[in-house]
N, C-alpha and C positions, 0 to 999 in steps of 0.2 A: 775233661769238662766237656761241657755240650760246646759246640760252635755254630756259626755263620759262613756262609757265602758270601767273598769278597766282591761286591756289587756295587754298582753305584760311582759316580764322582764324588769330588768334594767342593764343585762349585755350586753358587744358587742357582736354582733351578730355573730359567731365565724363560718367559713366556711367547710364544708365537701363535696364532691364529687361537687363542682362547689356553691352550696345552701347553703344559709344560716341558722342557725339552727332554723331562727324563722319562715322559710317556712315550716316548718315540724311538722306535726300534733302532738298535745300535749295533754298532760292528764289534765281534767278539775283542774285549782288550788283549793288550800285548804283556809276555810276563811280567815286562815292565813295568806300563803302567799298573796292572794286577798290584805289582810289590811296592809302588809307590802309593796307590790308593789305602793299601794296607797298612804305612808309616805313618801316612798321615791319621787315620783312622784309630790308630794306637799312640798320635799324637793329645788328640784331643779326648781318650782316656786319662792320660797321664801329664798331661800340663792344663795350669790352671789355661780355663777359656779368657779371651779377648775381651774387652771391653768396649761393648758397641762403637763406633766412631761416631756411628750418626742414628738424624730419629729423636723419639721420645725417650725417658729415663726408662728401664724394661722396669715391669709391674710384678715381673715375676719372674723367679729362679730359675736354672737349669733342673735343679734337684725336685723341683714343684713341678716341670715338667715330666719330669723320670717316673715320679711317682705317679702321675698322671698316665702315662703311659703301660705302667704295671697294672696299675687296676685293668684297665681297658684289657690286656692280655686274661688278666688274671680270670675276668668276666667273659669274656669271649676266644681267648685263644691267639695265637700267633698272628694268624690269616686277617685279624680284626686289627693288629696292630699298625694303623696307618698316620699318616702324618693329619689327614684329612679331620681319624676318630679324636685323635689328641687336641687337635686344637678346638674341637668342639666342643671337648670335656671340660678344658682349663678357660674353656670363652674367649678364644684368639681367634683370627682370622688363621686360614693354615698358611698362609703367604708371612704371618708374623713369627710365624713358629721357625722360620730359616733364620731368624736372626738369631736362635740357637742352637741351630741345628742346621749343618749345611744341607745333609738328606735323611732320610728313611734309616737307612745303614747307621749310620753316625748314633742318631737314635736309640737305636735296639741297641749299637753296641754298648752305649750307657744302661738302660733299661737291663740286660741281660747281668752287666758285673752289679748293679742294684739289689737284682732280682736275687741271686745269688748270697747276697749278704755276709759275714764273716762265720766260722767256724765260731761254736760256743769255747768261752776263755773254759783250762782250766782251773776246776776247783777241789784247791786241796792239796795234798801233798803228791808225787810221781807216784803213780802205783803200777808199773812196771808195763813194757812196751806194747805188753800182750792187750791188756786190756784198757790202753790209749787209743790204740789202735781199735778195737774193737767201737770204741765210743767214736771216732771219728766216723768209724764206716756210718755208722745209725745217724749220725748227725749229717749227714751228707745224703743220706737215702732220703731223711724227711725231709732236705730241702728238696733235691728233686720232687716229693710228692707234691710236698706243699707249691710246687711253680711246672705242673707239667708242661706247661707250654714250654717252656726250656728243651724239651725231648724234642721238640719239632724242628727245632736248628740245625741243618744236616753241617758236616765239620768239611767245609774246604781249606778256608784261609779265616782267622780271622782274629783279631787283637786280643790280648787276653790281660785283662785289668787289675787292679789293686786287687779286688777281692776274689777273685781266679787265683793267684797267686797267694793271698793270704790262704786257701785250705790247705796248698802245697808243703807253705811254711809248718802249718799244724799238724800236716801226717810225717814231715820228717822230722820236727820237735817230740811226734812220740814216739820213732824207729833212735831218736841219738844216744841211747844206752845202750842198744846194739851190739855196738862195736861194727857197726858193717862197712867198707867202704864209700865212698863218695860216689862209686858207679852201681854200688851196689845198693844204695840208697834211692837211688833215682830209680835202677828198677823195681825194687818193692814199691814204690809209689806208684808206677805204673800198673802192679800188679794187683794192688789194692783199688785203684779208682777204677781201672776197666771190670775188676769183679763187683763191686758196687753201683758202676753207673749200669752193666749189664742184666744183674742178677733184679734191678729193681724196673725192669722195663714193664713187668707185667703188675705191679705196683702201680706206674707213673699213668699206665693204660688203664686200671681202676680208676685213678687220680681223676684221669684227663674225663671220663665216661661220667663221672661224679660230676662234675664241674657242669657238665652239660647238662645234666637233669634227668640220667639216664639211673635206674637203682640196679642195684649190686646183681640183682636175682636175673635182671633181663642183659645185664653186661656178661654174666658167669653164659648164659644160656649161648651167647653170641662166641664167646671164645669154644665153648664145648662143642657149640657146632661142626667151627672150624677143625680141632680136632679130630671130631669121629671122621670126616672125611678120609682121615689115611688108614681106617678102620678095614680090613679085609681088603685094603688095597694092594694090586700087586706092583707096584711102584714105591709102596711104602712099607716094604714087610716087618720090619727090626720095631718101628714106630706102633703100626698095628699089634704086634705078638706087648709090645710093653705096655700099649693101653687098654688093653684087654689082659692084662694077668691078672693073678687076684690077689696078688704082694704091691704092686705098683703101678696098677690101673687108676681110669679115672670112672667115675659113677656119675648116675645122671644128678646127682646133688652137686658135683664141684668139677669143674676142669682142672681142678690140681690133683696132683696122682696122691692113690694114697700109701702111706707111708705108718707101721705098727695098728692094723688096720681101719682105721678111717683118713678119710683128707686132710692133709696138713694144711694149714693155713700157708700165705706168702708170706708171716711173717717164722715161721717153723723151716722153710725152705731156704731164707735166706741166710738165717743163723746157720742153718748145716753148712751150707755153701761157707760161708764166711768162718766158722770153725778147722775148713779143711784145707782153708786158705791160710791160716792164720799156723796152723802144723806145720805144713809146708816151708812158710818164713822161719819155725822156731828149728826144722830140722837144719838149715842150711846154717841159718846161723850156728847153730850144734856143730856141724861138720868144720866151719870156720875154723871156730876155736880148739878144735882138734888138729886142725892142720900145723 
């Protein structure tokens, strides 16, 4: 999955000369506290929240907050995401918005396992591991598209929620006919999320370019730029000699190379990629049951 940078406290933000204390430069934590900040933080994923002690009756939910905070992403990106935009959105003071949220972090990290949503149930009867799997990868790609700001989350430390853990459940529900072991399960899970969350990076970067108001023709233009830069370069020779051949070059129409000759689409490229991933799983298991 994507993650977070375990930042932030977990008290309220307490006020001095106008500022809050957590705009105020801090001395790096200790692993300690890091690992405590991150119990707590995966605490209040996973247990129901507190019921105010004091104050008014709240007017509105955590979840009316979450969602409140997904648009605001969704509309503007990661960087927009503040405790400041949120409460603007939902009509709160942002000083009322800690009575659900101790901070910013706390936040996102609800907002992110939201954002994420459950893997689609199946439907229908098992139709064999190969192409369960294949259906999770595509289900999993579109959510990434559909929420690029999720790409922006760099992975240090960070809780990982119901619905983080619900696609888990779904990519080893469709490897348990297998037959593979328990360790061996865990790394084909591994092997499948880091080939899907990788192979759709240039996907999520459409995604993110879309969102913005930028069109396809001047986003394509923007990556092929960067490209040709390793073009007759002698820093880049292997790079150069493949984007200039005339099997699996790129052209000035698309920065994806092309392939049976014209440009594959990213959705033709990541079927390959995912085909040869998916050989690989069926050989091992093959070799298994031989053993």
């Amino acid at each position: 999955m994507t993650g977070r940078t375990a930042l932030g406290d977990m008290r309220s933000p307490a006020t001095k000369g106008g500022r809050r204390r957590e705009d105020h430069p801090q001395a790096p934590a200790s692993p300690e506290s890091t690992a405590l900040d991150l119990q707590k933080r995966s605490e209040l994923l996973w247990e129901a929240p507190p019921r105010p002690s004091r104050g008014s009756k709240p007017t509105m939910s955590r979840e009316d907050i979450v969602q409140a905070a997904i648009s605001v992403a969704d509309q503007s990106g990661l960087a927009a995401l503040t405790m400041a935009a949120v409460a603007e959105r939902v009509g709160f003071t942002t000083m009322a918005l800690y009575r659900y949220f101790p901070n910013k972090e706390a936040l996102i990290d609800a907002s992110v396992d939201a954002a994420m949503g459950t893997p689609p149930p199946r439907s229908g009867p098992h139709k064999g591991w190969r192409q369960e799997v294949q259906g999770w990868a595509y289900a999993k790609r579109a959510m990434l598209c559909s929420r690029p700001w999720l790409a922006e989350l760099p992975f240090v430390a960070a809780p990982h929620g119901p619905n983080w853990l619900s696609w888990h459940e779904a990519l080893l529900e469709a490897l348990a006919d297998t037959g593979l072991s328990p360790e061996d399960l865990m790394d084909m899970l591994s092997v499948v999320h880091a080939y899907v969350s990788g192979a759709s990076d240039t996907a999520i970067s459409l995604a993110r370019a879309r969102s913005r108001g930028m069109s396809d023709e001047l986003w394509a233009q923007a990556v092929g730029r960067d490209l040709c830069r390793a073009i007759h370069h002698s820093r880049y020779p292997r790079l150069s000699a493949v984007l200039t051949s005339q099997s699996g070059g790129i052209s000035d129409a698309s920065p994806l190379p092309v392939r049976a000759g014209r440009p594959r689409t990213m959705e033709e490229g990541f079927a390959f990629g995912l085909e040869r991933v998916l050989d690989g799983i069926a050989r091992y298991i093959d070799s298994n049951e031989g053993a």
